[in-house]
N, CA, C and O of each residue as an XYZ file, in Angstrom:
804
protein
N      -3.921    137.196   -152.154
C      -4.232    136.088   -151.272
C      -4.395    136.479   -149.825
O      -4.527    135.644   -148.930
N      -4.381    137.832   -149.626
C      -4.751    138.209   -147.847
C      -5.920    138.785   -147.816
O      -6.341    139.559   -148.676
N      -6.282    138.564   -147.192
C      -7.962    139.531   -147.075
C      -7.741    140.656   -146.527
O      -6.801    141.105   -145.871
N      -8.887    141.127   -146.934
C      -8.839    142.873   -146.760
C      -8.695    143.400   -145.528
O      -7.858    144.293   -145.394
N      -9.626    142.875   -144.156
C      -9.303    143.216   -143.277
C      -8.240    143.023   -142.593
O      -8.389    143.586   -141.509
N      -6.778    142.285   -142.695
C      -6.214    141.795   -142.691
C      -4.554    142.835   -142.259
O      -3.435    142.719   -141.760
N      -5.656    143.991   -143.016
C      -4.866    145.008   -143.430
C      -4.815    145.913   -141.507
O      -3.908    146.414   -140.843
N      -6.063    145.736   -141.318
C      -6.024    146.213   -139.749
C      -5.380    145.554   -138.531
O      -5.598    145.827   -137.351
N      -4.543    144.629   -139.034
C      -3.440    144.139   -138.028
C      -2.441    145.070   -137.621
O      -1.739    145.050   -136.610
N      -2.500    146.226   -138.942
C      -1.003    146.560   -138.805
C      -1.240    148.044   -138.202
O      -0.603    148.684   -137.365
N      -2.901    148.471   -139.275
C      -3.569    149.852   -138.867
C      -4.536    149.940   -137.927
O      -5.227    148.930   -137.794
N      -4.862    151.204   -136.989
C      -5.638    151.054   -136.244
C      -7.412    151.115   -137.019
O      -8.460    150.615   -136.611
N      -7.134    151.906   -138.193
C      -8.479    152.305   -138.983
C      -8.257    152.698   -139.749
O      -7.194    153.265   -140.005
N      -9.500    152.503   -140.666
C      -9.595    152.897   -141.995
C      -8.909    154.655   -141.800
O      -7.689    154.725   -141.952
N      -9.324    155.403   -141.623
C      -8.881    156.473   -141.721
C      -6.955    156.616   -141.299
O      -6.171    157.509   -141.621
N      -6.831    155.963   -140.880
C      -5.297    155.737   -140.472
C      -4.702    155.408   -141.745
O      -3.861    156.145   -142.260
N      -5.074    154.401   -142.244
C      -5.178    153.675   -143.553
C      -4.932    154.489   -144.620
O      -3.941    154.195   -145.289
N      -5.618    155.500   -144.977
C      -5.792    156.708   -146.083
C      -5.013    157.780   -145.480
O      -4.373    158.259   -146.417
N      -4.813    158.222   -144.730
C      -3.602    159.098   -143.854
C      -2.183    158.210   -144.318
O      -1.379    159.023   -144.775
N      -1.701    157.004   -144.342
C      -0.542    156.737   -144.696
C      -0.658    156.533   -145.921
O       0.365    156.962   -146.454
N      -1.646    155.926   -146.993
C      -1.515    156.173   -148.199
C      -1.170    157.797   -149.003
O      -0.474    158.238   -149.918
N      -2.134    158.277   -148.007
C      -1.694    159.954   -148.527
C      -0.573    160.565   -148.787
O      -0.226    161.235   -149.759
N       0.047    160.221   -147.668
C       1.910    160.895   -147.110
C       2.699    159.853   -148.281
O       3.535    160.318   -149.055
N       2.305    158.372   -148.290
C       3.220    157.879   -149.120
C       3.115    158.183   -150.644
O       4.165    157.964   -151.249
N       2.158    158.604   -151.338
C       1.673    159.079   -152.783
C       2.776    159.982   -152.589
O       3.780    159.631   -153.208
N       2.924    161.302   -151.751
C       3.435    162.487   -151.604
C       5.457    162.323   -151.547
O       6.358    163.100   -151.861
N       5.435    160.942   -150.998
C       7.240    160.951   -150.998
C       8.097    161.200   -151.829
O       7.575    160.685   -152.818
N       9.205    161.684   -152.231
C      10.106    162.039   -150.706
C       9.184    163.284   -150.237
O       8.944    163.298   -149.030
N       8.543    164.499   -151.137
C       8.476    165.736   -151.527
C       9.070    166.269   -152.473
O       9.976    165.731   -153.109
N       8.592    167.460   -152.677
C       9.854    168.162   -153.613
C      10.926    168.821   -153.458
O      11.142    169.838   -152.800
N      11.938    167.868   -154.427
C      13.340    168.658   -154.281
C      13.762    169.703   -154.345
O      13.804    170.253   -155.445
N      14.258    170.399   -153.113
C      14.373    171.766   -152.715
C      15.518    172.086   -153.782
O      15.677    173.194   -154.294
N      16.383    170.820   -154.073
C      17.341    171.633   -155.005
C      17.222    172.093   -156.578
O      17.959    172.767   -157.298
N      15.950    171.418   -156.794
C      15.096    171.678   -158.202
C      14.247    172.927   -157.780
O      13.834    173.104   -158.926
N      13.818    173.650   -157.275
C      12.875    174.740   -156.582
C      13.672    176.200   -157.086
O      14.902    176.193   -157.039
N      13.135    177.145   -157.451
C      13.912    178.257   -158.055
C      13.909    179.254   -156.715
O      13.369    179.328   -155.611
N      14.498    179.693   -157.225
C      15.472    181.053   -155.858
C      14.352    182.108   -155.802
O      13.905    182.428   -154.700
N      13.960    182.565   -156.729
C      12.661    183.809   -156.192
C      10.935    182.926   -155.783
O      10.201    181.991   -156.104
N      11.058    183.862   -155.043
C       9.341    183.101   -154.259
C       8.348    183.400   -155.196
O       7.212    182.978   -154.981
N       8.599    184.107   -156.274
C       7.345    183.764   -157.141
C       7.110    182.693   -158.194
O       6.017    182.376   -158.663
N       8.428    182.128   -158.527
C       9.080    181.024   -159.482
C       8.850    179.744   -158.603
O       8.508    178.676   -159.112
N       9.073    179.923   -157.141
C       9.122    178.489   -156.375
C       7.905    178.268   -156.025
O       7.537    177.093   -156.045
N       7.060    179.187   -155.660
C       5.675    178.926   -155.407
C       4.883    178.311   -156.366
O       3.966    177.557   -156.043
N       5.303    178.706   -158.132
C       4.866    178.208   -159.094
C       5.267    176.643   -159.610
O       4.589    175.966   -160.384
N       6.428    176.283   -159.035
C       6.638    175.550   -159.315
C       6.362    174.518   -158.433
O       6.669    173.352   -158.683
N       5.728    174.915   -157.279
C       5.619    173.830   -156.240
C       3.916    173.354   -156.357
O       3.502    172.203   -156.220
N       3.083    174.581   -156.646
C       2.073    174.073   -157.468
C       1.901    173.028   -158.577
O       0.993    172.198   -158.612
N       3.103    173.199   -159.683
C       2.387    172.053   -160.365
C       3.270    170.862   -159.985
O       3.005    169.763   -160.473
N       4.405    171.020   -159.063
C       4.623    169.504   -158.536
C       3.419    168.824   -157.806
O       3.390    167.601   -157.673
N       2.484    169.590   -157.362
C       1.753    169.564   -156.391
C       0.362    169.193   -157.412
O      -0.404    168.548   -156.696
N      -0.154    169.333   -158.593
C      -0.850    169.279   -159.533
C      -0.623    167.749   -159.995
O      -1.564    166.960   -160.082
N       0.473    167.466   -160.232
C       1.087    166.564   -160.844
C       0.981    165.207   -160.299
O       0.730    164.163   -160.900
N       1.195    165.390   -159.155
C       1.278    164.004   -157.856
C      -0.389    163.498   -157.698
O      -0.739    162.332   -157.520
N      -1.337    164.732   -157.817
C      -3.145    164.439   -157.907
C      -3.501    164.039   -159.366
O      -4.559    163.447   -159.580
N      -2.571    164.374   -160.462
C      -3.465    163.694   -161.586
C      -2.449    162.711   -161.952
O      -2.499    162.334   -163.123
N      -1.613    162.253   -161.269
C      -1.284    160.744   -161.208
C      -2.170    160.294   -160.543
O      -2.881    159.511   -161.172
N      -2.469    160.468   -159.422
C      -3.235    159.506   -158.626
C      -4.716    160.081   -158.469
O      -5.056    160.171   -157.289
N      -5.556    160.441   -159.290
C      -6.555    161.158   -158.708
C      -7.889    160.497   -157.300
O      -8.797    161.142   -156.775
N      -7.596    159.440   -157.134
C      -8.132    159.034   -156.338
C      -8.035    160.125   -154.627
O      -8.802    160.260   -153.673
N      -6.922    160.590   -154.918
C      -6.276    161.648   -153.441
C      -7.515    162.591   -153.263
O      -7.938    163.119   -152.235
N      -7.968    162.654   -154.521
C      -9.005    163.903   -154.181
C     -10.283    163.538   -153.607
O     -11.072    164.391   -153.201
N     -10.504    162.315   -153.563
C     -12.087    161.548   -152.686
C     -11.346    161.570   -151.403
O     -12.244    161.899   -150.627
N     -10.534    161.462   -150.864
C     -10.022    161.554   -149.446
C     -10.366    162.614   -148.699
O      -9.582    163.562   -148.644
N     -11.391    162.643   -148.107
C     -11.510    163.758   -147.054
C     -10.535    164.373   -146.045
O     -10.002    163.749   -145.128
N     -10.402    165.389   -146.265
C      -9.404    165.954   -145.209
C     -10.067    166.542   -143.694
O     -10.691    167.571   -143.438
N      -9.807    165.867   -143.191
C     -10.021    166.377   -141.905
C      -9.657    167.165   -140.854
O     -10.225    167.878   -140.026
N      -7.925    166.642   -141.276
C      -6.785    167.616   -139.889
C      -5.843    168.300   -140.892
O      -6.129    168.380   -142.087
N      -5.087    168.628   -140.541
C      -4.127    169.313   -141.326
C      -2.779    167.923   -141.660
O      -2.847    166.842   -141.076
N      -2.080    168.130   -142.291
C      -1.299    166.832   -142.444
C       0.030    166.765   -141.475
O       0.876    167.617   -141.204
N      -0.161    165.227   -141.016
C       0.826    164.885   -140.265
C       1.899    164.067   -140.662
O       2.841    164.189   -139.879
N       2.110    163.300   -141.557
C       3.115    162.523   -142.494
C       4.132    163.364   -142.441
O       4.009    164.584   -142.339
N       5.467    162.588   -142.525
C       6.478    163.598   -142.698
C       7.014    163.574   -143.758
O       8.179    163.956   -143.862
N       6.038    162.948   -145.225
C       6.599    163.566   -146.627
C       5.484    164.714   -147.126
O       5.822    165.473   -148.034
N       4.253    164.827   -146.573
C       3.645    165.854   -146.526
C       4.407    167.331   -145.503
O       4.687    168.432   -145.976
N       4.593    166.892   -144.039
C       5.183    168.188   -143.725
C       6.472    168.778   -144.746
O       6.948    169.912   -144.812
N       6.842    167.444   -145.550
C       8.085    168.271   -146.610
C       7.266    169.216   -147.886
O       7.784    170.069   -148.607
N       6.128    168.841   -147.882
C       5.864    169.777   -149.238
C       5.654    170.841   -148.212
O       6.455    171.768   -148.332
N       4.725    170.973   -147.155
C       4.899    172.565   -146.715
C       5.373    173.020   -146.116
O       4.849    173.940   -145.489
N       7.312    172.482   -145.840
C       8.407    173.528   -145.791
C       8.778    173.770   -146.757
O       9.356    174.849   -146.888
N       8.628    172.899   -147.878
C       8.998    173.189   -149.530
C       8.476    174.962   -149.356
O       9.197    175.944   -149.182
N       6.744    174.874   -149.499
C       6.481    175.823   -150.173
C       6.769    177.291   -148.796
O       6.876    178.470   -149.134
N       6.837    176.829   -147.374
C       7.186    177.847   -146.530
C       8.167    178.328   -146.554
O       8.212    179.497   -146.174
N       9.743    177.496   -147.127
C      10.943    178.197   -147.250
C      10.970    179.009   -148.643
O      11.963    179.717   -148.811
N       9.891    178.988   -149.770
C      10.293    179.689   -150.736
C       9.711    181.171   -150.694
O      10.070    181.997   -151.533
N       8.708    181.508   -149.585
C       8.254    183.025   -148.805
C       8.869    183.480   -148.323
O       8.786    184.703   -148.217
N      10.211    182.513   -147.533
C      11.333    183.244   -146.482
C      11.954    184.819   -146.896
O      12.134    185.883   -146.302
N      12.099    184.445   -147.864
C      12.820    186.018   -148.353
C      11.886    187.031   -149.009
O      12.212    187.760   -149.946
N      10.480    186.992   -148.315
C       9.672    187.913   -148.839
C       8.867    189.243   -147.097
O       8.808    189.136   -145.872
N       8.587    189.952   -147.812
C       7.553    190.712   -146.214
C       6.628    189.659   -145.456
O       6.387    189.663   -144.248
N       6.111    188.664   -146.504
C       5.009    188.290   -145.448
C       5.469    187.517   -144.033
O       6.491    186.832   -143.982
N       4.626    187.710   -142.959
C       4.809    187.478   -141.592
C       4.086    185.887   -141.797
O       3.215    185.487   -142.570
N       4.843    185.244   -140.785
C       4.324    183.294   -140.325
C       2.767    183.785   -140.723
O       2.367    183.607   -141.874
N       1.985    184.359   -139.797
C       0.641    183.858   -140.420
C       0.155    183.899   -141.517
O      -0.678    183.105   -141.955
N       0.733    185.048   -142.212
C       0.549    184.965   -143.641
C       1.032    184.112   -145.041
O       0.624    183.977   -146.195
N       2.053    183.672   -144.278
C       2.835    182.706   -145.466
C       2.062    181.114   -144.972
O       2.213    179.991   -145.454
N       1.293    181.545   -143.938
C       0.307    180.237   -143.868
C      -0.846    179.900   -144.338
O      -1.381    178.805   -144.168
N      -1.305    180.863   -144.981
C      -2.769    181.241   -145.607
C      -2.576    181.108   -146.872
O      -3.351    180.571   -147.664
N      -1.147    181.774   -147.195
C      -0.725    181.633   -148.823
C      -0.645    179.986   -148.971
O      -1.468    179.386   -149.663
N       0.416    179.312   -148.263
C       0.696    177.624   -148.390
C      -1.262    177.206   -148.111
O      -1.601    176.276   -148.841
N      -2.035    177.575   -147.516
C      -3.786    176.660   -147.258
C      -4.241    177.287   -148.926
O      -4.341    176.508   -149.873
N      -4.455    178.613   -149.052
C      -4.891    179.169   -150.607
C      -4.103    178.144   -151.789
O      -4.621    177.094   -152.171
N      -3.427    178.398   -152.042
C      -2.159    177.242   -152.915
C      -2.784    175.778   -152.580
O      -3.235    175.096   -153.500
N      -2.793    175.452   -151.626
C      -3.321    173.762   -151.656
C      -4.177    173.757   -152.090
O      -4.121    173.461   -153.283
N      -5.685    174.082   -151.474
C      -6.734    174.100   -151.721
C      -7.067    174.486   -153.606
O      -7.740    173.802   -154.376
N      -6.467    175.547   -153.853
C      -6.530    175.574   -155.452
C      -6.137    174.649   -156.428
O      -6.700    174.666   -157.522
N      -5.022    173.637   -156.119
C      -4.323    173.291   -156.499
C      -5.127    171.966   -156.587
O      -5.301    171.547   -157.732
N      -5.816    170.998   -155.228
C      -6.904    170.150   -154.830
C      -8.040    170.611   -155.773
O      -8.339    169.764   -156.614
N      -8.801    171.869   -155.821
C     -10.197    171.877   -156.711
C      -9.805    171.647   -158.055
O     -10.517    170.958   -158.785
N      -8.799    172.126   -158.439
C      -8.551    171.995   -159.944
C      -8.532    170.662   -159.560
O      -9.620    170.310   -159.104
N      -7.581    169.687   -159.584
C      -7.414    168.422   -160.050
C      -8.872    167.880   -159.682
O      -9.332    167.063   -160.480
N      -9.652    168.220   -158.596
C     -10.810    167.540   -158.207
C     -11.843    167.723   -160.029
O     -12.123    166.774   -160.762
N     -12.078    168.743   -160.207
C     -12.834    169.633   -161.191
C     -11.980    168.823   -162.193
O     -12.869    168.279   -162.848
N     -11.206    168.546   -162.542
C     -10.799    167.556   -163.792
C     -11.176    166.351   -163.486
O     -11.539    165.679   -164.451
N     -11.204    165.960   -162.684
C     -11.207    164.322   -162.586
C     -13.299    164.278   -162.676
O     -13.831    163.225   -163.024
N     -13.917    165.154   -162.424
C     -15.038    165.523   -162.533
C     -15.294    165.635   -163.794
O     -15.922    164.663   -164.214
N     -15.014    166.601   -164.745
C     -14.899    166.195   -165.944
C     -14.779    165.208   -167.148
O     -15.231    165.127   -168.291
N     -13.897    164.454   -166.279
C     -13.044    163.185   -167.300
C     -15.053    162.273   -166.840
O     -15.948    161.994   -167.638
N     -15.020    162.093   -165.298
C     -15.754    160.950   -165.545
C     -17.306    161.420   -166.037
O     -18.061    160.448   -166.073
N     -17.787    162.379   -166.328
C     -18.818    163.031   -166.804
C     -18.678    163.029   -168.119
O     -19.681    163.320   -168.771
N     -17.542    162.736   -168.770
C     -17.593    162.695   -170.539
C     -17.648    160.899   -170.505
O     -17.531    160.265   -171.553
N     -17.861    160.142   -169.020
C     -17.633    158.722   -169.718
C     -19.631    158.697   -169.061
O     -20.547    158.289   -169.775
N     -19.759    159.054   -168.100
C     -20.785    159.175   -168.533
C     -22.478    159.877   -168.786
O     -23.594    159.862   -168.268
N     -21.643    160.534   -170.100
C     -23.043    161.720   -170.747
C     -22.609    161.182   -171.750
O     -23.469    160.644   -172.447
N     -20.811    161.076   -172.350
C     -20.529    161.161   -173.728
C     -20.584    162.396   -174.318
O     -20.870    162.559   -175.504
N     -20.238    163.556   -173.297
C     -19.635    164.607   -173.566
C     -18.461    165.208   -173.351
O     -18.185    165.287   -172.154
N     -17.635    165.682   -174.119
C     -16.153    165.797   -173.896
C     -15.954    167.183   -172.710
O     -16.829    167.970   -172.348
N     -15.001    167.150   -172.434
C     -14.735    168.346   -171.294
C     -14.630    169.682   -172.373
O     -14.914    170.792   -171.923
N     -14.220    169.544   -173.785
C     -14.135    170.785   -174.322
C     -15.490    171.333   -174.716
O     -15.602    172.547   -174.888
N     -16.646    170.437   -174.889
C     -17.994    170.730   -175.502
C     -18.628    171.005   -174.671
O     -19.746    171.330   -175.070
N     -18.451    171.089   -173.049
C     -19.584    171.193   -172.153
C     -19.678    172.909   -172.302
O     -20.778    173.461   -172.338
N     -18.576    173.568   -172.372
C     -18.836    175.169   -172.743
C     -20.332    175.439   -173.365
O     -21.328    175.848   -172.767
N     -20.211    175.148   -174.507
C     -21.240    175.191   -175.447
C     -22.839    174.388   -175.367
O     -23.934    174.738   -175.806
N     -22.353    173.043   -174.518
C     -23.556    172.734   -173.810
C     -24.310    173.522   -172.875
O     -25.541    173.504   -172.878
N     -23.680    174.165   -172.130
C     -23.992    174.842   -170.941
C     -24.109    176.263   -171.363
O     -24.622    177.093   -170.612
N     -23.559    176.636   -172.778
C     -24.270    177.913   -172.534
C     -25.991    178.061   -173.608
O     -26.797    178.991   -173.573
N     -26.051    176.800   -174.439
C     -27.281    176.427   -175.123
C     -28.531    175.914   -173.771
O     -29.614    176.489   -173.661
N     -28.279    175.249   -173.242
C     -28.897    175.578   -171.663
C     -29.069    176.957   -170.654
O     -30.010    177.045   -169.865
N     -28.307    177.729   -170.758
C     -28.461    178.865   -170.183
C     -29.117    179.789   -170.804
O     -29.553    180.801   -170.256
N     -29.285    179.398   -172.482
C     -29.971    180.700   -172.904
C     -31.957    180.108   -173.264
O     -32.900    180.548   -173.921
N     -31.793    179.365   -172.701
C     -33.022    178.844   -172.332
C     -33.825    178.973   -171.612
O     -35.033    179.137   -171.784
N     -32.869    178.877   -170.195
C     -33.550    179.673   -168.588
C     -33.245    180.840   -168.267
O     -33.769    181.282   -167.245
N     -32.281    181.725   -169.055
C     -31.872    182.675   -168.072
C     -32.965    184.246   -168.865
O     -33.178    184.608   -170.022
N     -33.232    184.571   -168.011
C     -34.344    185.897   -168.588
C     -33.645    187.130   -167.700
O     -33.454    187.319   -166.499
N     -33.373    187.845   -168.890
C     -32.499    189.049   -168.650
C     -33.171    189.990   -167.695
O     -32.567    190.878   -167.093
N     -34.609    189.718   -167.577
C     -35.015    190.630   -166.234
C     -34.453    190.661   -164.896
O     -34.035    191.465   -164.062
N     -34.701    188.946   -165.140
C     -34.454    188.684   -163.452
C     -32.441    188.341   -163.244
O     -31.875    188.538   -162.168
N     -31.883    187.954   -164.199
C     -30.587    187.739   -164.163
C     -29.830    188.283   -165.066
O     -28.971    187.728   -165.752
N     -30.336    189.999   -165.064
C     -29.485    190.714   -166.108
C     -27.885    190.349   -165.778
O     -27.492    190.121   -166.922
N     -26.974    190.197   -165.098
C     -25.703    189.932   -165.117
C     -25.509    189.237   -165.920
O     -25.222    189.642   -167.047
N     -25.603    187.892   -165.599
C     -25.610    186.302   -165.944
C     -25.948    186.720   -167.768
O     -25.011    186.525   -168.542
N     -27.233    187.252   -168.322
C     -27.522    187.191   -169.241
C     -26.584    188.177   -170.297
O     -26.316    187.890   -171.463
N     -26.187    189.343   -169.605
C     -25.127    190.154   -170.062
C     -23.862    188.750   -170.850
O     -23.740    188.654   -172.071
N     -23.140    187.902   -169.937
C     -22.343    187.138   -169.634
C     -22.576    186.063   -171.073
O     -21.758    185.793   -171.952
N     -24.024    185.591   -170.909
C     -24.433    184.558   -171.736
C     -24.204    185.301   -173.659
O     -23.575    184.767   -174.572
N     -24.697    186.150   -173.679
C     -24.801    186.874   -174.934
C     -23.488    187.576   -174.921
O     -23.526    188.070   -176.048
N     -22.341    187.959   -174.408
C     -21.304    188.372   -174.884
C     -20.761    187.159   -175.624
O     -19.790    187.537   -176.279
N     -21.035    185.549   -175.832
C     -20.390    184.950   -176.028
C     -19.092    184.483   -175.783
O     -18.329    184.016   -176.629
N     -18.833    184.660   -174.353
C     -18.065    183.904   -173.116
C     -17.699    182.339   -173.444
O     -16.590    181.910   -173.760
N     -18.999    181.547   -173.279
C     -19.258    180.419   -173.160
C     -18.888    179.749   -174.709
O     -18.434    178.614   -174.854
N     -19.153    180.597   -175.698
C     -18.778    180.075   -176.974
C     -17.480    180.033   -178.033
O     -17.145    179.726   -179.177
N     -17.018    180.572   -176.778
C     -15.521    180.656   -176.962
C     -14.795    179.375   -176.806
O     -15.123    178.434   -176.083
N     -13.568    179.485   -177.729
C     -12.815    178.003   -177.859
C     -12.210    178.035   -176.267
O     -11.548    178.883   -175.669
N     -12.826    176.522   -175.812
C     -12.027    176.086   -174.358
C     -10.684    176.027   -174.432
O     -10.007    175.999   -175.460
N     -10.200    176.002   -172.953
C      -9.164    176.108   -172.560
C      -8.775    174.810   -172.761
O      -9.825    174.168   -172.817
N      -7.709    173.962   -172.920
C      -6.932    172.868   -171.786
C      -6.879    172.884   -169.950
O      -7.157    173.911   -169.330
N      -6.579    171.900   -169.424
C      -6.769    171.849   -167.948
C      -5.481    172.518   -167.905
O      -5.414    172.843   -166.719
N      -4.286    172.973   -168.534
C      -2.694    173.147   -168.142
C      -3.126    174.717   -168.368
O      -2.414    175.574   -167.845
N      -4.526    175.205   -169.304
C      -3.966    176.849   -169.624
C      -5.276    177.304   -168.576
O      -5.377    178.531   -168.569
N      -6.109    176.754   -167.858
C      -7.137    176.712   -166.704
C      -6.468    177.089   -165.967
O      -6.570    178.244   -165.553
N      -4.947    175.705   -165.265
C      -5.102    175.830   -164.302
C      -3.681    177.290   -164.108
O      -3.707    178.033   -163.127
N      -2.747    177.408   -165.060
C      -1.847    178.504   -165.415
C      -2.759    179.739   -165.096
O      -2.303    180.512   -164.253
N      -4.198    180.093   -165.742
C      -4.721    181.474   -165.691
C      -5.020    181.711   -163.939
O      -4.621    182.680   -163.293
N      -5.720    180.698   -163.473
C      -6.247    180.768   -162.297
C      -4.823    181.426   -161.049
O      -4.769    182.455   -160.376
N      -3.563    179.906   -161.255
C      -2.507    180.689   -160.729
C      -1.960    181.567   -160.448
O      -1.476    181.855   -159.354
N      -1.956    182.489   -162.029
C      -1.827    183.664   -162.126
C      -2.178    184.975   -161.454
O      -1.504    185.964   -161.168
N      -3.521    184.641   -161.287
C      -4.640    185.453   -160.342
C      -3.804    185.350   -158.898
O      -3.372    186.328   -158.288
N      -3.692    184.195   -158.554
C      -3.358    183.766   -156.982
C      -1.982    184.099   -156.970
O      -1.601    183.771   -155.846
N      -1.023    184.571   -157.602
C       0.113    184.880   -157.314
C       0.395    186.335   -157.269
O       1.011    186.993   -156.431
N      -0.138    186.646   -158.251
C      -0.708    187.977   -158.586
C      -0.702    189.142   -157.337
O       0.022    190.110   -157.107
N      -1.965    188.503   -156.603
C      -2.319    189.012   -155.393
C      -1.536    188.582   -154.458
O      -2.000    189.086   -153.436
N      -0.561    187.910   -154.155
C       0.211    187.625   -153.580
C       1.335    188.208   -153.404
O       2.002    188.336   -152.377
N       1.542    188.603   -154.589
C       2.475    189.471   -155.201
C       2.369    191.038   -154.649
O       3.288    191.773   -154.286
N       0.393    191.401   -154.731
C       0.466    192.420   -154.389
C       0.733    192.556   -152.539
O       1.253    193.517   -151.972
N       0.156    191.181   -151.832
C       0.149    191.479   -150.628
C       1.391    191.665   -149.910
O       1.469    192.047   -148.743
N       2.486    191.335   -150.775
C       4.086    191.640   -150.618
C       4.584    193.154   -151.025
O       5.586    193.827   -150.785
N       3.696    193.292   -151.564
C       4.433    195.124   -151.984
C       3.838    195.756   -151.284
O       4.511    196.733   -150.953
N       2.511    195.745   -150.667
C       1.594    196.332   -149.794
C       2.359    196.290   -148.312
O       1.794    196.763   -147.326
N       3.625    195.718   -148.229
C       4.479    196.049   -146.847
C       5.645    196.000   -147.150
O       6.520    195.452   -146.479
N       5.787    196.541   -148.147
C       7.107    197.164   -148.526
C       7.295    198.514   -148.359
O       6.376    199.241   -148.736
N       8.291    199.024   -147.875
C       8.128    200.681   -147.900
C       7.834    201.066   -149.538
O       7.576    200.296   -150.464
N       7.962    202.455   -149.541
C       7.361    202.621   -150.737
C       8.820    202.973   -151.814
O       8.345    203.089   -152.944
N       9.316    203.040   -151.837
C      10.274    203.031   -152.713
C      10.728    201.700   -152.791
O      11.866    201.751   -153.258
N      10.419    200.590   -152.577
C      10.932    199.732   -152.905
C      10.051    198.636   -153.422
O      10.326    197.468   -153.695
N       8.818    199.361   -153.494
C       7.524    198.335   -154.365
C       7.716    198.616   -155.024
O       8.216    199.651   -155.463
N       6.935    196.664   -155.782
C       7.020    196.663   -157.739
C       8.426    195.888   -157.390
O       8.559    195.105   -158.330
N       9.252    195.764   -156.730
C      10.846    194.676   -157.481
C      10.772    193.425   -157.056
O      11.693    192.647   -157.305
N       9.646    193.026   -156.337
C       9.987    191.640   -155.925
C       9.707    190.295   -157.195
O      10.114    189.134   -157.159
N       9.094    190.800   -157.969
C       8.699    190.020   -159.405
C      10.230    189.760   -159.691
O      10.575    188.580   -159.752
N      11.226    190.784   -159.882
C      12.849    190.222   -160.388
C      13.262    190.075   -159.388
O      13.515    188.889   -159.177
N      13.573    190.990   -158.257
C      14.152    190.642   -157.249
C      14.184    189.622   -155.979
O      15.251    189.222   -155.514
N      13.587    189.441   -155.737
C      12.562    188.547   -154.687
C      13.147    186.678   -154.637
O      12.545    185.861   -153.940
């Protein structure tokens, strides 16, 4: 029974508007006392809290980001994920690139699913069959002269392989990103003491 604009009594603008919806989706943050003690366990786990909160609400992902976030249940997810680097080599700027890499991955996946879902409502193709769609299309256009890679790729039968789930997608991709993360932590370690931060850390 209130009208819509109604809503700008309280906000200065639409964009103000979607800035406090944002921070409030995100409350409290995640509980630091649920968060595991090594930075490669907490980082993982702050990802899929962070996974989790976008495919409840996937609407978060049409929200353009513009600034960096100012809410103070958003600044809690990234001391969440800045205090779980504390006990590693990397220096502030770097444990800041790791927390922007981590978001941003964490944002395309859920974006790239929610892309999916509404493309099987409407083609009436499922997210597991587009593999096989797309590679019966590719072997149509792609001519091994001009895109020997690609065509290498197409004929190994890549594409015709049984799909993933979005949980073993977005697990492999992680993997990669921690991975290297992992390595950029041993890469300033003296040398007798690279390789332990996987247990130790």
């Amino acid at each position: 029974g209130v009208g819509t604009m109604s809503l700008y009594r309280y906000v200065p603008s639409k964009n103000d508007l979607l800035e406090l919806m944002l921070d409030a989706i995100g409350a409290p943050g995640p509980d630091p006392a649920k968060m595991p003690e090594r930075w490669r366990d907490a980082l993982h786990w702050w990802a899929r809290q962070n996974l989790d909160v976008l495919r409840r609400h996937p609407w978060l992902v049409r929200i353009p980001l513009s600034h960096p976030p100012f809410g103070p249940n958003n600044i809690n997810w990234m001391e969440s994920a800045l205090r779980a680097m504390e006990g590693t080599t990397l220096g502030p700027e770097q444990r800041m690139w790791v927390l922007i890499l981590l978001s941003g991955y964490v944002r395309t996946q859920a974006a790239q699913e929610l892309a999916f879902q509404e493309g099987a409502r409407l083609t009436g193709v499922e997210p597991e069959e587009w593999s096989r769609v797309y590679a019966e299309m590719l072997r149509k256009v792609v001519e091994g002269s001009e895109h020997p890679a690609l065509a290498k790729i197409v004929e190994s039968g890549v594409f015709d392989a049984p799909v993933q789930g979005p949980d073993e997608d977005f697990e492999y991709g992680l993997t990669f990103l921690l991975d290297g993360i992992e390595a950029m932590i041993n890469s300033r370690l003296p040398a007798g003491e690279q390789g332990s931060t996987r247990s130790d850390a």
